[in-house]
C-alpha positions as CSV (number, residue, x, y, z in Angstrom):
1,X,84.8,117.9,49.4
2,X,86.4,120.7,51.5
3,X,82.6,121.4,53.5
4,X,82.7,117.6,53.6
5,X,85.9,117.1,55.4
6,X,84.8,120.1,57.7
7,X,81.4,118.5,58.9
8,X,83.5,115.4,59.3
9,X,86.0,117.2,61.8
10,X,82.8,118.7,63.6
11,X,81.1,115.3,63.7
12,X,84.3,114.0,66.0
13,X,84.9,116.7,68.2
14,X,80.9,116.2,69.0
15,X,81.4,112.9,69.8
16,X,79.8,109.8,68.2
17,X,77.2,110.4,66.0
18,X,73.5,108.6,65.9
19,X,73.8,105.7,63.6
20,X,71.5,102.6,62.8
21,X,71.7,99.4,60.9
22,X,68.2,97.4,59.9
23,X,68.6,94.0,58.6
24,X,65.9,93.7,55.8
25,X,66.1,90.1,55.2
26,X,63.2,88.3,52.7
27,X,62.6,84.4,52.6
28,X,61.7,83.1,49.8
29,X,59.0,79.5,49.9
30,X,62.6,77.6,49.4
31,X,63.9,79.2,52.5
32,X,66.8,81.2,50.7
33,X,66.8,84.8,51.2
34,X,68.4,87.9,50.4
35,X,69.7,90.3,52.4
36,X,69.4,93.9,52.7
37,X,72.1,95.9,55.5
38,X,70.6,99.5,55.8
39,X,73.4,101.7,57.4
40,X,72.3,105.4,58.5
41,X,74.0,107.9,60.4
42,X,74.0,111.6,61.5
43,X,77.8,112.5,61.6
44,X,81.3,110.9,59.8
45,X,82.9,108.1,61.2
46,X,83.6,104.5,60.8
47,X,81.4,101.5,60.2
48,X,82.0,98.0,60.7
49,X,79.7,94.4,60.1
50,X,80.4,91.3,58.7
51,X,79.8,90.3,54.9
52,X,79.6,86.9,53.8
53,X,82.6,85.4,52.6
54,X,81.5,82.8,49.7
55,X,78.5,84.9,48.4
56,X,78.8,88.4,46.4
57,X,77.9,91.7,48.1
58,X,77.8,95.0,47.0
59,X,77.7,98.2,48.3
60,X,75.5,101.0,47.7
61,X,75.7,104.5,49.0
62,X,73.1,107.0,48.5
63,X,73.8,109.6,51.4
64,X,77.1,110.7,52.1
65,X,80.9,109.1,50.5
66,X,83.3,106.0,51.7
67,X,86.1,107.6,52.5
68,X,87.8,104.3,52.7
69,X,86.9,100.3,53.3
70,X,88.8,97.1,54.9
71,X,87.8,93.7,54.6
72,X,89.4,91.5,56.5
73,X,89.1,87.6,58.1
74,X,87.2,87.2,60.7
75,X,86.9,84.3,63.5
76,X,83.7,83.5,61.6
77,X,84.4,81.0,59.0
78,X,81.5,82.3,56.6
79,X,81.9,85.5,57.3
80,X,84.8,89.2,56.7
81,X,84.8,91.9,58.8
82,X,84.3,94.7,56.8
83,X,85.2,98.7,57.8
84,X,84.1,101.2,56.0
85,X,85.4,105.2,56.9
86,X,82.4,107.1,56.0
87,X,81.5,111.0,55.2
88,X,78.6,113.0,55.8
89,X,76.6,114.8,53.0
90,X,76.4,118.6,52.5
91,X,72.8,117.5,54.9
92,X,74.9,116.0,57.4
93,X,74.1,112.9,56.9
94,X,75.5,109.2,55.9
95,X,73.5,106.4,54.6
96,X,74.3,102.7,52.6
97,X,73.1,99.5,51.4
98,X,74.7,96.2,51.8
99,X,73.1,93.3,49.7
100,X,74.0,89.6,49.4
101,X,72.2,86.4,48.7
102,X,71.6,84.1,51.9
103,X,71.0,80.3,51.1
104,X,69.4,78.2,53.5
105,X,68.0,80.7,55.5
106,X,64.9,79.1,56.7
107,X,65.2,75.1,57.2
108,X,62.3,73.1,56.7
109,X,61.0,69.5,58.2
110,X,57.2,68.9,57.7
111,X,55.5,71.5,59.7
112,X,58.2,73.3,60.9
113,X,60.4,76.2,60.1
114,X,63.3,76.8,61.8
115,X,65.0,80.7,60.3
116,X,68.9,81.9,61.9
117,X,70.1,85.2,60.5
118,X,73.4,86.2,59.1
119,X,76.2,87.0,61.8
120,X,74.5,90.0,63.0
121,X,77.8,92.9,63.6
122,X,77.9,96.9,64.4
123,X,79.6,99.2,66.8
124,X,78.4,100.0,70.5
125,X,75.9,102.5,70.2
126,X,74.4,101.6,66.7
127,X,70.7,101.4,67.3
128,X,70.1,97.8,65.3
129,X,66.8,96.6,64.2
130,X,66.0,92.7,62.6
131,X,62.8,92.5,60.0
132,X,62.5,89.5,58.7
133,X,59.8,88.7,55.8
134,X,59.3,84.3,56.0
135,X,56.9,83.4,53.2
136,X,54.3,80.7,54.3
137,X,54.7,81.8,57.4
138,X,52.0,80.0,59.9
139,X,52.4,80.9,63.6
140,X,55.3,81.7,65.6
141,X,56.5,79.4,68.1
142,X,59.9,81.1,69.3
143,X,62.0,84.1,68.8
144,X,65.4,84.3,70.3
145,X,68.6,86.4,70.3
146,X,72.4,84.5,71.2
147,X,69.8,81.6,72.6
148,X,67.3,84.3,75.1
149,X,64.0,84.9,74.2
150,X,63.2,88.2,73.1
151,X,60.4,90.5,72.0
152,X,58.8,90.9,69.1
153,X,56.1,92.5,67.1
154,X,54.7,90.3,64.0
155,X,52.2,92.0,61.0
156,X,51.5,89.1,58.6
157,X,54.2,87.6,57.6
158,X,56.6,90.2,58.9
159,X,58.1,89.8,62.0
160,X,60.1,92.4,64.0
161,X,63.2,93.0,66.6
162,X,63.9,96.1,67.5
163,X,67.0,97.9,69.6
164,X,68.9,94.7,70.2
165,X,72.5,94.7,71.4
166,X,75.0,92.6,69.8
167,X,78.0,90.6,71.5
168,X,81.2,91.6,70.2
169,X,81.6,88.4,68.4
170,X,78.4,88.9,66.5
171,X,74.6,87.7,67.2
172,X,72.1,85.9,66.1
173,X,68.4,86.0,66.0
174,X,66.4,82.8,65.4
175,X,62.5,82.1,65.0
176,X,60.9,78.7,65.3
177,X,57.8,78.7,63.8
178,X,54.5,76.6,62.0
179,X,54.6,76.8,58.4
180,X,51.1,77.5,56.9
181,X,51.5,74.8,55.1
182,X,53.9,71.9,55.6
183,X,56.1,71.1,53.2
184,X,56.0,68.1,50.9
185,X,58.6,65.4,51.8
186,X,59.9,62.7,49.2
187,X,62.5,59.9,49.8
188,X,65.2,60.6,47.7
189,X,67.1,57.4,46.5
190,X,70.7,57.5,45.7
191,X,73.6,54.9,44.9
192,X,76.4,55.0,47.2
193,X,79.2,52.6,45.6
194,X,76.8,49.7,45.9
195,X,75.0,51.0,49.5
196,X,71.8,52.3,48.7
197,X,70.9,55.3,50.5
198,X,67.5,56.6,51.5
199,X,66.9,60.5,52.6
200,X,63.5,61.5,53.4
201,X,63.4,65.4,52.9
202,X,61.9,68.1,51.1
203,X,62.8,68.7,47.8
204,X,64.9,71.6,48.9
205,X,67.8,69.5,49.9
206,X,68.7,67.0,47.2
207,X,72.4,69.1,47.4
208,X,72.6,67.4,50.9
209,X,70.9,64.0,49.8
210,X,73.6,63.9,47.3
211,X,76.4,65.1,49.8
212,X,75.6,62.4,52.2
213,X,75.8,59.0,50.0
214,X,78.9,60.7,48.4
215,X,80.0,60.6,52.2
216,X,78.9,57.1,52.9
217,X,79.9,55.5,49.6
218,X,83.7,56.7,50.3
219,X,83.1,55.4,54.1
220,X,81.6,52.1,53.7
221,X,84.8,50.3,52.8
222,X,87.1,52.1,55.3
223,X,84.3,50.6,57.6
224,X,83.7,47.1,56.4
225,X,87.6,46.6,56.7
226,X,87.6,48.0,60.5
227,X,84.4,46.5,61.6
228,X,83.0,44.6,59.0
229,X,79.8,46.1,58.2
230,X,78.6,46.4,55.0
231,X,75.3,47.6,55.2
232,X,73.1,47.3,51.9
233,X,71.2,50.0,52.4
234,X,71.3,53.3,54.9
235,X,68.1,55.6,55.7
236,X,68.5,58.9,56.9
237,X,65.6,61.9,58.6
238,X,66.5,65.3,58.7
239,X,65.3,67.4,61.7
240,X,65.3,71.2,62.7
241,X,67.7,72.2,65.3
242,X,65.9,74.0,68.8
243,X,66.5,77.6,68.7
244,X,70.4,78.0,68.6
245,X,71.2,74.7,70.1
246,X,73.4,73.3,67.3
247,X,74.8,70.5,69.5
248,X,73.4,67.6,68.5
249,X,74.5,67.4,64.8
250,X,73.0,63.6,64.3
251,X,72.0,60.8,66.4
252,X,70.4,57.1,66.2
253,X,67.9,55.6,68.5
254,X,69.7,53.6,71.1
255,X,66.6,51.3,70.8
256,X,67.7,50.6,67.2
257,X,71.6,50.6,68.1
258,X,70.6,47.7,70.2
259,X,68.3,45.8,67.7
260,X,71.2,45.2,65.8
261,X,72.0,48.8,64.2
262,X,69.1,48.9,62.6
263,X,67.3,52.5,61.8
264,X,67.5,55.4,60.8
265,X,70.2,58.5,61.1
266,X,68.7,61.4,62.1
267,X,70.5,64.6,60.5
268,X,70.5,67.9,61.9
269,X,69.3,70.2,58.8
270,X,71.4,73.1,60.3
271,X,74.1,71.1,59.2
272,X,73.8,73.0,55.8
273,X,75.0,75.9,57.3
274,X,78.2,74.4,59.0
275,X,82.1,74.4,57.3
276,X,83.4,71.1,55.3
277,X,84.0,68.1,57.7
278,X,80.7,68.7,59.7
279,X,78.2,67.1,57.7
280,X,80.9,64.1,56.7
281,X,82.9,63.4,60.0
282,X,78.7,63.6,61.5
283,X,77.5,60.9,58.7
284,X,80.8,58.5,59.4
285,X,80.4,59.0,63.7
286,X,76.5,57.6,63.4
287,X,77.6,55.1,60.8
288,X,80.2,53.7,63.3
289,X,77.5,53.8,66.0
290,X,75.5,51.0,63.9
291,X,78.3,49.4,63.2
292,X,79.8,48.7,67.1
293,X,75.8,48.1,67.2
294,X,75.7,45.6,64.8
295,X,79.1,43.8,66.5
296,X,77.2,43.4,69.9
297,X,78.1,46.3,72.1
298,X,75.0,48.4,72.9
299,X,74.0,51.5,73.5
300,X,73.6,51.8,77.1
301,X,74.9,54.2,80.1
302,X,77.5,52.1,80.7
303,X,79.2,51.5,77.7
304,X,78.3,55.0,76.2
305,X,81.3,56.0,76.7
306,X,83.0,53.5,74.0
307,X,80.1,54.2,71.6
308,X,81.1,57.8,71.8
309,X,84.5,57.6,71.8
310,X,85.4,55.0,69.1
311,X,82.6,57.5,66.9
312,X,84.2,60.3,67.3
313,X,88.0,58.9,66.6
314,X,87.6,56.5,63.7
315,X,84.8,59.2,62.2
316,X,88.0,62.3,62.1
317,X,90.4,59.8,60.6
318,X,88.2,58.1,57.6
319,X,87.5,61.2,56.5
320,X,90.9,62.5,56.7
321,X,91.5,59.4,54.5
322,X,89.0,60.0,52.0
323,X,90.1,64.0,51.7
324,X,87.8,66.1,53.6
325,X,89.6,68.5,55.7
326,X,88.9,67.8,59.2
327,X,91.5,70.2,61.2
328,X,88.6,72.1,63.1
329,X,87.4,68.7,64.6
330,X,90.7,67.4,65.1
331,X,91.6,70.5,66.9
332,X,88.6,70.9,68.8
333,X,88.8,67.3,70.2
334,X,92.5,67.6,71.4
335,X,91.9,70.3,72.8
336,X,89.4,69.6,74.8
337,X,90.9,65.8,75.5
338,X,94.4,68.0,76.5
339,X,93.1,68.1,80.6
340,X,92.8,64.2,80.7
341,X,96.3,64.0,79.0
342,X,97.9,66.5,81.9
343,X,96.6,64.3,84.6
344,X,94.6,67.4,86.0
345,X,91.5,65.3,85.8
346,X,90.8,61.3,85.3
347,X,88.3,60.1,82.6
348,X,87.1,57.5,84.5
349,X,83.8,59.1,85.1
350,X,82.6,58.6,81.9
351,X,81.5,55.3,83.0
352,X,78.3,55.8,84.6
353,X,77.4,58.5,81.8
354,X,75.2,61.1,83.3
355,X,72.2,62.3,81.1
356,X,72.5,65.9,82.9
357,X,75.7,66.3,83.8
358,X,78.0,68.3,81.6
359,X,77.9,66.3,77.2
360,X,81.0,68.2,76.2
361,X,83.1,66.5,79.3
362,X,81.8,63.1,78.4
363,X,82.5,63.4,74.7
364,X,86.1,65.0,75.5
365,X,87.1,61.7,78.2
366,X,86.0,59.4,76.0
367,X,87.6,60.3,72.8
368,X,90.7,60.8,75.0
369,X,90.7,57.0,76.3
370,X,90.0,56.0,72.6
371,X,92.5,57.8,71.0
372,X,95.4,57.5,73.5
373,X,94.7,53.7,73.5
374,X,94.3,53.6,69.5
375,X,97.6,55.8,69.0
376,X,99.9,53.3,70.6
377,X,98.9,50.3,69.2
378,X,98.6,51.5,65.3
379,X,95.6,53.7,65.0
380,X,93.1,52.5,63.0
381,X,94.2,49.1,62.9
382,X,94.2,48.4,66.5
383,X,90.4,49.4,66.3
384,X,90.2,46.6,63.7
385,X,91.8,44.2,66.0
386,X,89.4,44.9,69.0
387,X,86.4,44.9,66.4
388,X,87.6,41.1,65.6
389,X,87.6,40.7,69.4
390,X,84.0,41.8,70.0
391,X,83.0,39.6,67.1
392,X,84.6,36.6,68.3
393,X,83.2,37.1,72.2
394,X,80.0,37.4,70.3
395,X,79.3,41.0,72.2
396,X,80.3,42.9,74.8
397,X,77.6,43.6,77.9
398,X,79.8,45.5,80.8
399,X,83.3,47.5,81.0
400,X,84.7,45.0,82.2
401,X,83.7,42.5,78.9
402,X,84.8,45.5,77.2
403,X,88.3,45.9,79.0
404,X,88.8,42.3,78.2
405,X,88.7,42.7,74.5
406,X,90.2,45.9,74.4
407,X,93.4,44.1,76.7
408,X,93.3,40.8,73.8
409,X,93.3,43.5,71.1
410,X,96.3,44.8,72.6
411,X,98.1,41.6,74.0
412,X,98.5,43.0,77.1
413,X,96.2,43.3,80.0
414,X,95.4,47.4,80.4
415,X,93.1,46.8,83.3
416,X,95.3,48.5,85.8
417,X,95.8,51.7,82.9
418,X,91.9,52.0,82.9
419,X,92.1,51.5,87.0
420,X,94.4,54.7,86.6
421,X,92.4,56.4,84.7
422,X,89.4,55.8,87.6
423,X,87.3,52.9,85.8
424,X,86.2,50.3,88.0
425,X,87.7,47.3,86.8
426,X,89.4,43.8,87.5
427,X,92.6,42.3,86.1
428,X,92.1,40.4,82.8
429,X,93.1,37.1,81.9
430,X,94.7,38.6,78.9
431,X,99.1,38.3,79.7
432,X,101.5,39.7,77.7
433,X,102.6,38.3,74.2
434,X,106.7,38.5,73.9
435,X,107.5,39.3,71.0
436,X,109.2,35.9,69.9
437,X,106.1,34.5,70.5
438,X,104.3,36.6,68.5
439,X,106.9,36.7,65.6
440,X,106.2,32.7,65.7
441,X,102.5,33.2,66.1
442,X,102.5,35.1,63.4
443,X,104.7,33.0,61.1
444,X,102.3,30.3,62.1
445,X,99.6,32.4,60.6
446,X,101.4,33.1,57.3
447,X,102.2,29.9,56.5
448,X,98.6,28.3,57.3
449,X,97.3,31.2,55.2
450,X,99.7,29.9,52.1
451,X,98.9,26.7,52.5
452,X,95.3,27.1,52.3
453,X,96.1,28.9,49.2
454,X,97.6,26.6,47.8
455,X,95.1,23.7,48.5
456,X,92.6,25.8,46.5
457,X,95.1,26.3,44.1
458,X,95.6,22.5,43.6
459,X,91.9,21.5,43.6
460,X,90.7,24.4,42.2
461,X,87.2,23.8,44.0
462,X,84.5,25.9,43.3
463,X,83.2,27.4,46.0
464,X,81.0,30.3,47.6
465,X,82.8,33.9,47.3
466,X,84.0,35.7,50.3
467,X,81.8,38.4,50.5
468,X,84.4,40.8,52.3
469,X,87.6,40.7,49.6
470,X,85.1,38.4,47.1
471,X,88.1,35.5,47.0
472,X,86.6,32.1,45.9
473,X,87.0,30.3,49.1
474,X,86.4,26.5,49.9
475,X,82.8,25.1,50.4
476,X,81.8,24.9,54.2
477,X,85.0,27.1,54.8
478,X,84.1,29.0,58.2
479,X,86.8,32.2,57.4
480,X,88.0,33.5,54.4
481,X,91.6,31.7,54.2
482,X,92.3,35.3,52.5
483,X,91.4,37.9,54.7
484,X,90.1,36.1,57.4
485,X,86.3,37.3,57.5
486,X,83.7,34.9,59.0
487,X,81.7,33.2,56.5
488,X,79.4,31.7,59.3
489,X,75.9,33.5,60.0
490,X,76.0,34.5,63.8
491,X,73.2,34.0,65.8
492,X,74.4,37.2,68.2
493,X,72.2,40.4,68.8
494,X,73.0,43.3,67.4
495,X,73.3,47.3,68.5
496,X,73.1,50.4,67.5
497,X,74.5,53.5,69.6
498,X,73.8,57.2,68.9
């Protein structure tokens, strides 16, 4: 050990030593993969990568001796930093292994395959070469590194990237490709509390299948009591992300949004690979798009805004409600909503919604006017009220319907705090309720409500069930004397919003 120590004390007087790390990474026809980390160098020092954080690894040596090793959290979710103090041989030399399992490497959609390594992590200077083996590989279509197309050398199914540099942060590499034979799709049928749910996928992903009418069969009733829609059934399409633009998580045709809410949810597959509260709080926001679709507000640039914003708000707190831990989003959205709430910059613009101009701004505003409007009137339950609103207009069609709805909602007209905020809006009709009016109102309400209880009571009428709260309710009754729910069909059209 006492030559070792000495070659080490040479090693840093030299300088840095030569060192490489090759990614050796093989994917299996189900697109897992394992991983291989080959470390090399020609002199002692210290290593550091990142190691996957709910998978095994080990470590093997088979030049040299760890010295010493730290694992640590990382801003990665899935991933540790790991450090390892290494020692040179008797050769002068250091080398190790690091091997883990990697599920989900490659994603799959008919034709396509879309691959995204590990976090990718070395020192400056460490000469770092990606080989990735993809079984059923067809052609390639795309390789990229952190989202910039890179070269590449390809022998079979073996493709090659050599001498990359990695961001401090960690790196990627991604390859889009043609499988050599598509995969075999199936629609996957599952029970979701009484909503049936359709997912039309590869085998590969019943895990997700499952996942997502476990997410809608804890939303759907949190949904029929805010907006109520109760769909009987729900399809949903998986598709492959574009090389590492993860934006777009899921989306519904605006075409079906406004033929009533009808059509499918398209899933982003890479959604697999994100943290809890991804995949649920992204099922619940296209679920609410159907629903506002459904109530008669559709999905155009206009009123994009309050598509996007009332998704985003009421998606974070259902599933906060049903237990999924949605503190990234949370965070993320008030944080990037915290320049509208400074008055540095007015949300207003959000209402001619720009296809090219800049999606996170737009998403940010309007979940800011949503929020800050929903937080002082009760939340959730203000969202309910303006729902009942839309209903009862029979749709909205423009801001300004909108503002109306939103100012009936709210018993007060808030067309001069969206004129603040830069909308372009009139005055409403809507005046202030004072509050001894709406103590009587709602006294008024209560005892109409017990009385119509007890005239069914008394006559004990059999009649048609409510199919909200399923209370026996008089025949040719147009509301539910219980909860209040229309039991008249509506002629109005539809929406959907994605």
């Amino acid at each position: 050990m006492g030559a070792i120590l000495i070659l080490a004390l040479i090693s840093r007087a030299a300088g840095a030593a030569p060192s490489s790390l090759t990614y050796y990474i093989n994917v299996a026809a189900s697109g897992n993969a394992t991983v291989v980390m080959v470390f090399a160098s020609n002199g002692s020092g210290a290593f550091y990568t990142y190691v996957p954080r709910f998978e095994p690894w080990s470590v093997t040596v088979w030049r040299g001796a760890i010295a010493g090793k730290r694992v640590e959290n990382s801003s990665a979710y899935f991933y540790y930093n790991a450090t390892f103090e290494y020692l040179v041989d008797e050769t002068g030399a250091f080398g190790m292994n690091i091997s883990f399992r990697f599920p989900f490497a490659s994603l799959y959609a008919g034709e396509r395959g879309w691959f995204m390594t590990p976090l990718l992590g070395a020192p400056p200077g460490t000469t770092v070469t990606v080989v990735v083996t993809i079984e059923g590989l067809g052609s390639v279509l795309d390789v990229s590194l952190d989202n910039a197309m890179v070269r590449y050398s390809l022998e079979g199914n073996t493709l090659k990237v050599q001498r990359i540099s990695l961001r401090p942060g960690g790196s990627r590499v991604t390859v889009d490709y043609r499988l050599a034979r598509p995969v075999e799709e199936t629609t996957m049928e599952l029970d979701a509390n009484g909503t049936l749910v359709r997912v039309r996928a590869a085998p590969y992903y019943k895990g997700l299948a499952r996942a997502v009418a476990g997410v809608v069969g804890k939303a759907v009733p949190y949904l029929r009591d805010i907006f109520g829609y109760s769909p009987s059934s729900v399809d949903f399409e998986l598709f492959l992300p574009t090389r590492m633009d993860l934006s777009a998580l899921g989306y519904v045709m605006g075409e079906d949004i406004n033929a009533g809410g009808e059509g499918p949810i398209h899933l982003n597959l890479a959604l697999l690979r994100f943290k809890e509260g991804y995949l649920e709080t992204t099922v619940v926001h296209e679920l609410v798009h159907k629903a506002l679709g459904a109530l008669g507000v559709p999905a155009n640039r206009e009123l994009r805004w309050f598509h996007e914003g009332v998704a985003q708000y009421v998606s974070v707190k259902i599933c906060e409600k049903i237990g999924i831990d949605v503190s990234d989003a949370e965070a993320s959205l008030e944080s990037a909503a915290r320049v509208f709430g400074s008055g540095l910059a007015k949300p207003g613009f959000v209402q001619r919604w720009t296809p090219s101009g800049d999606e996170g701004s737009y998403y940010a505003a309007s979940y800011y006017v949503v929020a800050t409007l929903a937080e002082e009137r009760g939340g959730l339950s203000y969202i309910k009220r303006v729902a009942s609103e839309i209903r009862r207009r029979g749709g909205v069609s423009s801001n300004q319907d909108l503002v109306e709805a939103l100012s009936a909602a709210a018993g007060e007209d808030l067309a001069p705090r969206f004129r603040d905020w830069g909308f372009e809006v009139s005055e409403t009709r809507v005046a202030a309720v004072p509050r001894l009016a709406a103590a009587l109102a709602a006294a008024a309400l209560a005892a109409a409500v017990a009385f119509s209880l007890l005239v069914i009571l008394l006559w004990r009428r059999r009649g048609e069930r409510c199919p909200y709260c399923y209370g026996e309710v008089p025949r040719g009754a147009a509301y539910c004397p219980y909860c209040g729910y229309p039991l008249r069909a509506r002629s109005d059209e539809g929406y959907s919003a994605s």
